[in-house]
C-alpha positions in Angstrom: -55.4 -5.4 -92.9 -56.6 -4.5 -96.1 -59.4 -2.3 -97.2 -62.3 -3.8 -98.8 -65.4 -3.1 -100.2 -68.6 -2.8 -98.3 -72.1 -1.0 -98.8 -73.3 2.4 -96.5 -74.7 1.8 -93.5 -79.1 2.6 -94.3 -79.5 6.3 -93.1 -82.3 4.5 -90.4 -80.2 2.9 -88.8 -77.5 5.3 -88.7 -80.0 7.9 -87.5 -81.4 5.3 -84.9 -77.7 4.9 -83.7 -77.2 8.6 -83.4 -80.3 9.3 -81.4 -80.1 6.4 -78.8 -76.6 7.1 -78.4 -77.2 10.2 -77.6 -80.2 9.6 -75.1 -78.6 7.4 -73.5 -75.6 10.0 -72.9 -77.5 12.3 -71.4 -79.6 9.9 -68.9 -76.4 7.8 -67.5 -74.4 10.5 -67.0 -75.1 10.3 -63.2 -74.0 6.2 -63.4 -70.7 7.6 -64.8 -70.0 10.0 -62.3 -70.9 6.9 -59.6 -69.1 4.4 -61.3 -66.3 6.8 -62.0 -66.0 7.5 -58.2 -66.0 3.6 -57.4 -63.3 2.9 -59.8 -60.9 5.9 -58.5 -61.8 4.5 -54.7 -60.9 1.0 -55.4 -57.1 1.4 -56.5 -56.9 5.0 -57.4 -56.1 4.4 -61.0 -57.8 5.5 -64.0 -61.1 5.8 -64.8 -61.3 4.8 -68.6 -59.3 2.2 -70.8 -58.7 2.5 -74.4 -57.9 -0.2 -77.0 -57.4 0.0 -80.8 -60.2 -2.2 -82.4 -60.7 -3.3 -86.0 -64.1 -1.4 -87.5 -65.8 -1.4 -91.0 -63.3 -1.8 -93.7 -60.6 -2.8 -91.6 -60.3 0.7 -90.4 -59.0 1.2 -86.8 -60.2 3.0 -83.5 -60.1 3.8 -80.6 -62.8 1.8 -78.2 -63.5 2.8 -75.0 -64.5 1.7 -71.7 -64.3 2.0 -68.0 -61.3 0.3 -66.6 -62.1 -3.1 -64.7 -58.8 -4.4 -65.1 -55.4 -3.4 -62.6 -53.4 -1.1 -64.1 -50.8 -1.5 -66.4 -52.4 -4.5 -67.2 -50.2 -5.5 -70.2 -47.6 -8.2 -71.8 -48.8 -11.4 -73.2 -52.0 -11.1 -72.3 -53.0 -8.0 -73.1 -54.9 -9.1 -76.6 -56.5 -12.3 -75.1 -59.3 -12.4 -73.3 -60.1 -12.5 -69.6 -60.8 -16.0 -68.8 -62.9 -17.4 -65.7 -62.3 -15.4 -62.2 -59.2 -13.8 -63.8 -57.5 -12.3 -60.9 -56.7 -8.9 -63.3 -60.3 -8.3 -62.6 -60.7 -5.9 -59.9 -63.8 -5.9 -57.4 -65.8 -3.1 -59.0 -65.1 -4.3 -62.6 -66.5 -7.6 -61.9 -69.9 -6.1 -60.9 -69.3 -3.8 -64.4 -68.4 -6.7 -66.5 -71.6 -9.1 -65.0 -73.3 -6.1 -66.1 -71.9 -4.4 -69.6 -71.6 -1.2 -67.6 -67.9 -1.2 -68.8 -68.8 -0.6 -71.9 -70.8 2.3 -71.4 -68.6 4.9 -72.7 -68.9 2.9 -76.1 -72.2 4.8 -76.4 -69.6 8.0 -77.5 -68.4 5.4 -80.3 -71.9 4.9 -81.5 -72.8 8.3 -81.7 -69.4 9.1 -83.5 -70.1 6.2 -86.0 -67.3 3.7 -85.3 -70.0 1.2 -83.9 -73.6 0.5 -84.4 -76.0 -0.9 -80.9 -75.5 -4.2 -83.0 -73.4 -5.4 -84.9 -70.4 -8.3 -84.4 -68.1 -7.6 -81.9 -65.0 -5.1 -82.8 -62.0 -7.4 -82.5 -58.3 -6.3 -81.4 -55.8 -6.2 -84.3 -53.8 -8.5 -82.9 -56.1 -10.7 -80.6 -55.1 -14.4 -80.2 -57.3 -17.8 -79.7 -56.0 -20.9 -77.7 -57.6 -23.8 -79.6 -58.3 -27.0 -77.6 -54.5 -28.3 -78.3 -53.1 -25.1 -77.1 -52.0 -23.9 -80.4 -52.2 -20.0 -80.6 -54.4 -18.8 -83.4 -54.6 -14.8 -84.9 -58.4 -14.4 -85.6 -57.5 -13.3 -89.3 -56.6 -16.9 -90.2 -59.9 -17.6 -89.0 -62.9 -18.2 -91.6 -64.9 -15.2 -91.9 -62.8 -12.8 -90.2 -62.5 -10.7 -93.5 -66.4 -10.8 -94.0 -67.6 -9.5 -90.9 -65.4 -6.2 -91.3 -68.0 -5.1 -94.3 -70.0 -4.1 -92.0 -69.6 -1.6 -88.7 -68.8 -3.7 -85.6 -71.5 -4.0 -83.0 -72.0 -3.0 -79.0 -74.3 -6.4 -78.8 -75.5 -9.0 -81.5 -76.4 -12.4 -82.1 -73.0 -13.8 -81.0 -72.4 -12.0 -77.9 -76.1 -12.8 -77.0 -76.4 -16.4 -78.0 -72.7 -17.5 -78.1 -70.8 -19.0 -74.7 -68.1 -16.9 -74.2 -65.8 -19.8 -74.3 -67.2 -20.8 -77.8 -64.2 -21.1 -80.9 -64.2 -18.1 -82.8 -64.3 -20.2 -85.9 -68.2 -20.9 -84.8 -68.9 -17.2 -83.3 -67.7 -15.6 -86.3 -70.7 -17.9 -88.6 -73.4 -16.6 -86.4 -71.6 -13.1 -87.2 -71.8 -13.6 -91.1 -75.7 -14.9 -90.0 -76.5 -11.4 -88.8 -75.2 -10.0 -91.4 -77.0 -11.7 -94.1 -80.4 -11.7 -92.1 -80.3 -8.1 -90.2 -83.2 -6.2 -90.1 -84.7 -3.2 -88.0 -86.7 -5.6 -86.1 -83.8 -8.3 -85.4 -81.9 -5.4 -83.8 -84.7 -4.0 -81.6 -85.1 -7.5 -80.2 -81.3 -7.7 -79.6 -81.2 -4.9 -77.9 -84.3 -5.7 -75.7 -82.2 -9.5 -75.2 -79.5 -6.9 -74.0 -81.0 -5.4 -71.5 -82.7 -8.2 -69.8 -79.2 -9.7 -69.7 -77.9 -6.4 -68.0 -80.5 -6.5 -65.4 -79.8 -10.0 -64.5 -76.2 -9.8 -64.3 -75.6 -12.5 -66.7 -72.6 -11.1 -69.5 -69.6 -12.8 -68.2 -71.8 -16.6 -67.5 -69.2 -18.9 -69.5 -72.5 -20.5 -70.5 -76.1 -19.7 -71.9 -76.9 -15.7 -70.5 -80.6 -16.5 -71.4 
């Protein structure tokens, strides 16, 4: 992918990034050592999963999380996404991915500056859609794929809030170029907040409405 243009990230919310990140190192460090304990219990295997994601400017790194998946999970599928009761998902990652606490460890990308709290999701380089006629789509042929790298890729936002997960990417990636054209200090605090409240309730993998 291509480089392109794109303006700084404002030093607030940069600095707002940094020190939540941070915080929230320090204060779930005991859930990692619990969750990191459940995952090595379940199957023995590891603790943490790494992919390659698209960030700002088509630049690439390396996202983290903690592994809900078997391992080895690979082939064909490795750059789609999970779909409904996907029997990949082991028992301890379903109760992780309900929650977001796989994604924890993305607090380490925050406070590194790959992503922001919010933000549109970081996609795979390679991930795939299955349109309704079964026809496999790459994401880049996708309308507004190329705009919503100008800015840094998000841990929540208005799409993985308000979308379905099963919603065409085509209509995900306009609420994407929405954020970007209406973000604001405010909008992300109230993300964030939405965030939480979906944590607590369990809802992030709901096919439907999470709130």
């Amino acid at each position: 992918m291509n480089r392109m243009p794109h303006s700084r990230t404002p030093w607030s919310k940069r600095f707002f990034d940094v020190s939540l990140s941070g915080i929230g190192l320090l204060l779930s460090a005991p859930l990692w050592v619990l969750i990191a304990i459940s995952i090595k219990l379940e199957d023995g295997g590891p603790v943490f999963y790494g992919q390659e994601r698209v960030g700002r400017g088509g630049t690439r790194f390396k996202n983290w999380k903690f592994r809900s998946m078997t391992p080895n999970t690979g082939g064909e599928f490795a750059v789609r996404q999970a779909e409904h009761n996907d029997k990949r998902v082991t028992t301890v990652g379903r109760v992780l991915r309900a929650t977001a606490m796989d994604e924890l460890p993305q607090l380490w990308n925050i406070f590194k500056g790959d992503m922001s709290f919010v933000g549109p999701r970081p996609l795979l380089p390679e991930e795939l859609e299955v349109n309704g006629n079964g026809e496999v789509i790459p994401l880049e042929k996708i309308p507004g794929y190329e705009a919503r790298h100008q800015v840094i890729p998000g841990l929540t936002g208005l799409a993985q809030i308000f979308a379905p997960r099963d919603l065409p990417r085509r209509q995900k990636f306009r609420l994407d170029l929405l954020y970007i054209k209406k973000q604001c200090f405010l909008t992300d605090m109230r993300f964030i907040a939405l965030s939480f409240w979906i944590t607590f309730r369990g809802k992030w993998e709901d096919r439907g409405r999470k709130i």
